[in-house]
VEXMARTOR-985208 format. One record per residue (C-alpha): x, z, y. Coordinates in steps of 0.05 Angstrom, whole numbers, padded with zeros to 5 digits, always signed. Each point is the difference from the previous one (the first is absolute). Example, Ala and Ser with C-alpha at 12.3 -4.5 7.8 and 13.67 -1.06 7.14 Angstrom:
BEGIN
+00246+00156-00090+00027-00013+00069
! end
This chain:
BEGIN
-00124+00491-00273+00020+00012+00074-00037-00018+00051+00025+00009+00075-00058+00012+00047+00025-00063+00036-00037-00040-00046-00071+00025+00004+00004-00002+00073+00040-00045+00044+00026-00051-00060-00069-00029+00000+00024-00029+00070+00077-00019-00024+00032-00050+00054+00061-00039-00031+00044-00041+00033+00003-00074-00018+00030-00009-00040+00035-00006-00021-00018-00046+00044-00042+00056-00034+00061-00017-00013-00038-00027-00040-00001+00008-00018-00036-00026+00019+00062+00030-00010-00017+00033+00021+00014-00045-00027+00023-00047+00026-00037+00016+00052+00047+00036+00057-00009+00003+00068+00077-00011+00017+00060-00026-00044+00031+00068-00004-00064+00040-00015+00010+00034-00086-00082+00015+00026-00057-00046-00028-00073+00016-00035-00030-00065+00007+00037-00009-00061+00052-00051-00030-00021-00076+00027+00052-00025-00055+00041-00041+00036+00077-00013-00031+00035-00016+00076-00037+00069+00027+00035+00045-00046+00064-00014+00033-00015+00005+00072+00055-00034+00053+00043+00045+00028-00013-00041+00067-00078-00023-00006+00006-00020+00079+00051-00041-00011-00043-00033-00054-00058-00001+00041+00040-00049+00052+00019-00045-00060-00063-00006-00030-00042-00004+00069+00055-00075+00018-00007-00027-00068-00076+00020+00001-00018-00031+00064+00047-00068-00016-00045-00003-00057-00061+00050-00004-00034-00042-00067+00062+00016-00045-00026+00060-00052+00067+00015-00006+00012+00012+00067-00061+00033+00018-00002+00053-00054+00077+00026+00026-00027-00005+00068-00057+00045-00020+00031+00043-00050+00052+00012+00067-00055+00012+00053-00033+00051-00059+00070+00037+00002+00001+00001+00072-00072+00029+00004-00028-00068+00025-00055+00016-00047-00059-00041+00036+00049-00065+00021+00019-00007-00068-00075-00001-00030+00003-00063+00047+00054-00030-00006-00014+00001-00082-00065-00017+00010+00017-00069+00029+00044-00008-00050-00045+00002-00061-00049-00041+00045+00055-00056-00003+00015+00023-00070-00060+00020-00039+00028-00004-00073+00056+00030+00016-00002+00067-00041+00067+00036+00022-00033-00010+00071-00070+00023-00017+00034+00054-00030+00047+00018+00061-00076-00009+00045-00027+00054-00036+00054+00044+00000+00002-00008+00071-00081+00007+00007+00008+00066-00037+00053+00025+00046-00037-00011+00059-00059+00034-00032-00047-00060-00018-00014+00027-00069-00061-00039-00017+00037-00068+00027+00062+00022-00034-00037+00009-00070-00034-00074+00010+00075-00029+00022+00036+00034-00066-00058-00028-00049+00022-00070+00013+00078+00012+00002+00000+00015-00085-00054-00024-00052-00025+00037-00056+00036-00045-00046+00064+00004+00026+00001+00075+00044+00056+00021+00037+00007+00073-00004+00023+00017+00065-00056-00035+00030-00049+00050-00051+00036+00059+00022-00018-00022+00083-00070-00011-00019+00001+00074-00032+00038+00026+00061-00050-00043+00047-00064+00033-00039+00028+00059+00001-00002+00004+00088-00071-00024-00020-00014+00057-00043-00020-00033-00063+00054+00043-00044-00024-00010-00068-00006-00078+00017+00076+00012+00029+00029+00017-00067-00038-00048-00036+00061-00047+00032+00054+00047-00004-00021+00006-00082-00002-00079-00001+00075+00003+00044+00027+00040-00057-00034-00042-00047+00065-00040+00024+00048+00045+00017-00017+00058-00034+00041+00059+00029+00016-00035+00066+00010+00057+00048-00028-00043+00063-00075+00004-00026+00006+00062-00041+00019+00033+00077-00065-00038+00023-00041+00039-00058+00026+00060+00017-00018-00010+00082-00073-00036-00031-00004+00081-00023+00026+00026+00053-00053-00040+00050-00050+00019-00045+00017+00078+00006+00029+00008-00068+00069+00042+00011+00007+00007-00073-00006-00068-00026+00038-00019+00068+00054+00041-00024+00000-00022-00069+00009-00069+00015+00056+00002+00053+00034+00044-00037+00007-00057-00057+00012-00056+00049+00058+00044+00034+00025+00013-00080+00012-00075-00003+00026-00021+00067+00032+00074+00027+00037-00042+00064-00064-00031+00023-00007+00044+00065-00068-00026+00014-00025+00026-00068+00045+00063+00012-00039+00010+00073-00076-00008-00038+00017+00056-00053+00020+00047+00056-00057-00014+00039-00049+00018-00046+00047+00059-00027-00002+00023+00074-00073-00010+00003-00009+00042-00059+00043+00058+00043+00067-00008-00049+00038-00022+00062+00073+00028-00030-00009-00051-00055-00022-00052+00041+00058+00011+00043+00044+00000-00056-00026-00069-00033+00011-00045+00068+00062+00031+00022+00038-00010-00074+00065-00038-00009-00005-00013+00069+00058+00017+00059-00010+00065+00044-00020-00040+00060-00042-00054-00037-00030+00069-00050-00025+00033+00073-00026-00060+00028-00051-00004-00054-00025+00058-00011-00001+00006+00071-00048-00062+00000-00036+00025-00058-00013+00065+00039-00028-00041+00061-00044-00046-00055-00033+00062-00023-00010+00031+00067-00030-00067+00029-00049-00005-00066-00023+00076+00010-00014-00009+00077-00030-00058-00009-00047+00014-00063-00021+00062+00045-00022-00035+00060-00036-00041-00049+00036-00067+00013+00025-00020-00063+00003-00070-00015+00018-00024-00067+00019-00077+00030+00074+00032+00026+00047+00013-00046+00059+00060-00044+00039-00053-00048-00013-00047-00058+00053-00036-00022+00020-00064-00007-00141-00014+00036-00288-00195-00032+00016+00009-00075+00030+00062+00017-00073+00023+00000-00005-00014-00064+00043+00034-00064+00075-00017+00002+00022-00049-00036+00013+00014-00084+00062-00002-00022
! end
């Protein structure tokens, strides 16, 4: 099988984007680092409201900040508030705004599970994994919540225990494209092109309009050198202007990856894109 040189050498230092808020995932994945950003390898945090993001996440921002301070205890309130600062790259004020939140609100699993989204985003991987365990139980697991604890693991580099809880989120969902692009940037982290390749190529079968899985396969098609065919798998079905734009950013994702790999830099906690990212220690729950 082919093997671009990319992959012996500067692959083993791979810097995605998050995320993606990774998207993502993580998207990544959700994991991104702006509302408009197709660009997350954190990987896919699972969260339903992320995977339509406002066209106007300022405006929400201003909403969410008066209804948050008239009443900062409400879990309502204070996951939009944070799931707005997140969009606005308030990364660090919206760990702490959640945070006081599930303080107030300890049981309150949607919260716990927006907390650790929020932990992840901002890079606290270990706190993140501890937050997640306690939003879903092993009796009653939420898959969205296994897929973020793969995604999570994954910026920790613990890849086989990673898809351990993407196989237990398709336990559930089997197919979903969301996790399956998490496996395939689990590989990709992990310096695996092929099986990278493999797997995105199945999630972008089953959801070909998902841009953010569209983005992951031509990353790692441009990492293995096939840069026409990446070109031509984020720019499809899309306008001229809209077509240029991404491959465009595409181009400057690769670019960014290689000079940063070679200056030795590369830092697997910032994300490219998964879609719509303790006991998490421990095996994943059984299905």
């Amino acid at each position: 099988m082919f093997r671009h040189p990319f992959k012996q050498g500067r692959v083993a230092r791979l810097v995605v984007i998050a995320a993606s808020s990774a998207a993502l995932a993580l998207s990544l994945c959700g994991c991104q680092t702006t509302a408009s950003s197709d660009i997350d390898i954190t990987g896919s945090l699972g969260e339903k409201a992320e995977a339509s993001p406002s066209a106007d996440p300022r405006r929400d921002l201003d909403t969410y900040r008066e209804r948050y301070r008239a009443n900062p205890k409400d879990p309502a309130v204070a996951l939009q508030y944070g799931k707005a600062l997140r969009a606005t790259g308030e990364r660090s004020q919206a760990v702490a705004v959640l945070e006081q939140a599930a303080i107030a609100n300890p049981k309150n699993k949607a919260l716990l599970a927006g907390y650790g989204r929020a932990l992840a985003d901002n890079g606290n991987f270990q706190q993140a994994l501890d937050v997640l365990a306690q939003a879903h139980t092993p009796e009653d697991p939420d898959w969205r919540i296994l897929s973020a604890q793969g995604a999570v693991l994954d910026q920790l580099g613990r890849y086989d225990e990673a898809r351990q809880y993407y196989a237990s989120a398709l336990k559930i969902v089997p197919d979903e494209p969301s996790v399956l692009s998490n496996v395939g940037l689990s590989y990709l982290l992990s310096k695996d092109l092929a099986k990278a390749e493999e797997t995105l190529r199945r999630a972008h079968n089953l959801e070909e309009k998902d841009p953010r899985v569209r983005m992951n396969l031509a990353v790692v098609l441009g990492l293995e050198g096939r840069t026409a065919e990446a070109e031509g798998i984020v720019k499809a079905e899309l306008p001229p202007g809209e077509a240029t734009a991404k491959v465009a950013e595409l181009k400057k994702l690769l670019a960014r990856k290689e000079a940063l790999s070679e200056r030795g830099t590369g830092r697997a906690s910032q994300a490219v894109t998964r879609p719509n990212q303790s006991a998490a220690a421990a095996a994943p729950p059984s299905q």
